[in-house]
N, C-alpha and C positions, 0 to 999 in steps of 0.2 A: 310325628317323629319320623325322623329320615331314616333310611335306613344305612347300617354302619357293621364292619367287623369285630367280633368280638376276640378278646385276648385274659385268657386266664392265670399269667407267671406265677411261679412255685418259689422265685428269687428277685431279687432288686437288680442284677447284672440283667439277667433275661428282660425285665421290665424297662430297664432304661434301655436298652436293645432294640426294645419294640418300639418304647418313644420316638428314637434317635431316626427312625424309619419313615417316617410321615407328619409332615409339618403340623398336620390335621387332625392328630393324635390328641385325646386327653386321656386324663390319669381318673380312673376310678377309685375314690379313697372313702367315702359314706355317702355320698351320690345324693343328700340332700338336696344340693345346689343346682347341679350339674343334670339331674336326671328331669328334673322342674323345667330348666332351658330347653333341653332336647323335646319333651312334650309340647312344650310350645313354641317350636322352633326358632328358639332365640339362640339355640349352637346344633352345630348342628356336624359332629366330628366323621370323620372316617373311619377312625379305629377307636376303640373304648380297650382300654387298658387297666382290666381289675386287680386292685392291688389287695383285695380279700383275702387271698391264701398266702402270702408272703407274710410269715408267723415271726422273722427277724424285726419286722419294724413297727411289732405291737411289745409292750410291756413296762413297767414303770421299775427305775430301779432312784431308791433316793441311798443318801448319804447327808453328813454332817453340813456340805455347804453347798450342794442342790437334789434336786430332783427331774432325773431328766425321765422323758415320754416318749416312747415310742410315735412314731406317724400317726400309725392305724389304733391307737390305743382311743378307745370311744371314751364318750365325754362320760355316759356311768361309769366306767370306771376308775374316773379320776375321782369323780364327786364320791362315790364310796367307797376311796382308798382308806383305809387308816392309817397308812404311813405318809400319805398327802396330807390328812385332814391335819398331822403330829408335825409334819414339815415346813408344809405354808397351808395354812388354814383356809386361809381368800382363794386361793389355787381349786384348792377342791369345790367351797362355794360357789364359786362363777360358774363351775362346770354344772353344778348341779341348779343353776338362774338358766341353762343354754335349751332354748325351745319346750317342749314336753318328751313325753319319756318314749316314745317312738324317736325322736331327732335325737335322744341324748343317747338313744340303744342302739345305731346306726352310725349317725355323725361323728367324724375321727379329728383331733386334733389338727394332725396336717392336710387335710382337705379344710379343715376352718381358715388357718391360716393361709394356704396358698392364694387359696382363692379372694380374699382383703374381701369379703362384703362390707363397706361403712358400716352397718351394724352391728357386726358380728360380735358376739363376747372377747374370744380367745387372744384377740391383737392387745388389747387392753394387757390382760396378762402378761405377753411376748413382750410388750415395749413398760409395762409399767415394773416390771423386776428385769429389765435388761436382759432377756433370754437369748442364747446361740443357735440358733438352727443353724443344724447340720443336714449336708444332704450328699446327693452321691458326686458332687463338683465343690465342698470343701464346704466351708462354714459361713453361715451368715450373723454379723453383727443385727440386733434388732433395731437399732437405731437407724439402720443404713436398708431396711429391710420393705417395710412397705414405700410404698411409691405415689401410690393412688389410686383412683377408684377401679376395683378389682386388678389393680396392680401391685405386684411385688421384685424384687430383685432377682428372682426365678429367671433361669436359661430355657431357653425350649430342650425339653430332653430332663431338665434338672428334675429328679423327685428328693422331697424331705424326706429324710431317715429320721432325726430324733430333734428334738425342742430339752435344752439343760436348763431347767429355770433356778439361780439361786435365790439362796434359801435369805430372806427379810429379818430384819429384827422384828417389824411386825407390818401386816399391810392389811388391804381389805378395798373390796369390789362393794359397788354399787351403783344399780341404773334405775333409770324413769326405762319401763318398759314399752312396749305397744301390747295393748291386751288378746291380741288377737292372734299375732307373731311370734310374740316376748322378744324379739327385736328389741338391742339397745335404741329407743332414740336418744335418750344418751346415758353413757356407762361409763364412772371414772375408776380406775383402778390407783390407790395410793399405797408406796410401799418406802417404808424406811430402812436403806438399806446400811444403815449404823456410818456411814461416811456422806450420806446425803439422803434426798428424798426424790423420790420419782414420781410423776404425777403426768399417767396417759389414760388420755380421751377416746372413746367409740360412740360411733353413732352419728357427733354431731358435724365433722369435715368430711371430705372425699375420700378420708382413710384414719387409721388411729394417728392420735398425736401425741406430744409431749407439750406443759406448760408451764416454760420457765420461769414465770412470777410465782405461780407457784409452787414449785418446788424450790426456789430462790426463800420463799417468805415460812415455808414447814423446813427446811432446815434449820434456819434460825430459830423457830420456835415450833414443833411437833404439838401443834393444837388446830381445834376446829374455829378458833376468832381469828387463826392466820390467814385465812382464806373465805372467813365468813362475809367480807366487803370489798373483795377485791371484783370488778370487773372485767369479764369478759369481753373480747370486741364479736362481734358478728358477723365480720369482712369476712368472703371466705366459705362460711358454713354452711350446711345443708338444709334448704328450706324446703317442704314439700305438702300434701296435703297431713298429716301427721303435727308438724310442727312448723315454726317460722324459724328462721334464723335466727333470731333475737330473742324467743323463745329457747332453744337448743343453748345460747348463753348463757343464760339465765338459769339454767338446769346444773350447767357445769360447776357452777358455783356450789350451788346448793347437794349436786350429788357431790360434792367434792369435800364438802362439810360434814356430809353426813359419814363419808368414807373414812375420814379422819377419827371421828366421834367412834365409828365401828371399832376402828384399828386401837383406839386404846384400851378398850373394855378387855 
């Protein structure tokens, strides 16, 4: 590990301050990722930017037509909300699918999503109920939001302040894990949001996706034979020693069926 400045802000204005300072800057938000690279100098920043004590952009407040998340709000405590689990049920699920309980008692919502790992749980979510991220330069559509692999529509300097996920008529997560990781290799999130359906992938491209056949074919019909024959292509998708590309298709279907099958129990 290189060696780097540390930064402790007590505010989000100090913190983006600090960022705005050094192109070389990252954001410390559950340092799962982030702390892993710098060990093996795969990053290797100037200044580390802890966003630990900044208490404004942790906590969950829901309501009738969402639930929004603080940044820094870890993944226990989405997955043991009760007002999540009463809100969107899949919501809390996923969080409580995210690594083991050391990564779920550290790892913050928006260090998941900044950071777009293709595996990650939490994009699934973001893009499969159509979520807002907000941050301290205005708000992001999710659809318009990841970009690619470990890319997102993030400014340098930008940090997330909160994720508003609306609330589903009913939805539900489900992945083919890695036994080792729990890494999605692939994780579809399905959610019917009473004017259409939404139907976003992780794990298996360069970032989460949407699939408009299917979500074209569960409007029309909100069952698991809507989706149970439709083919995925494999142009595209992530092949590695884990899985094939053609494999990871093949998944999508079936984890896709089965998210459906979840969503209406």
């Amino acid at each position: 590990m290189h060696a780097f400045n540390y930064h402790r802000p007590s505010n989000v204005n100090d913190a983006a301050a600090l960022a705005a300072k050094s192109a070389d800057a990252k954001l410390l938000a559950g340092g799962q990722s982030l702390v892993q690279a710098m060990k093996l100098r795969l990053a290797a920043p100037s200044d580390i930017i802890d966003l630990g004590m900044i208490k404004e952009l942790a906590g969950i407040k829901v309501d009738a037509k969402s639930v929004t998340l603080g940044a820094m709000t870890r993944h226990a405590e989405v997955a043991d909300s009760a007002e999540v689990k009463k809100a969107i049920p899949a919501l809390a699920a996923l969080a409580g699918m995210i690594g083991d309980r050391q990564v779920r008692n550290m790892g913050t919502l928006g260090g998941a999503i900044a950071n777009s790992d293709p595996a990650a749980d939490y994009p699934a979510a973001v893009l499969g109920l159509g979520a807002s991220i907000t941050t301290t330069k205005g708000t992001h559509a999710a659809d318009k939001f990841f970009k690619g692999l470990y890319e997102t529509a993030l400014k340098p300097g930008e940090i997330i302040t909160s994720v508003s996920f609306p609330v589903p008529k009913r939805a539900a997560y489900m992945k083919f894990k890695n036994p080792a990781s729990r890494f999605a290799i692939v994780g579809v999130f399905v959610a019917d949001m009473g004017n259409g359906v939404r139907v976003a992938v992780t794990g298996a491209g360069p970032c989460a996706l949407r699939l408009a056949e299917m979500e074209k074919a569960l409007t029309a019909k909100f069952a698991p034979e809507s989706v149970a024959n439709l083919k995925v292509k494999a142009d595209g998708l992530n092949s590695d020693l884990h899985a094939s590309a053609e494999y990871r298709a093949h998944l999508i279907t079936v984890m896709a069926k089965r998210a459906v099958e979840a969503a209406l129990k």
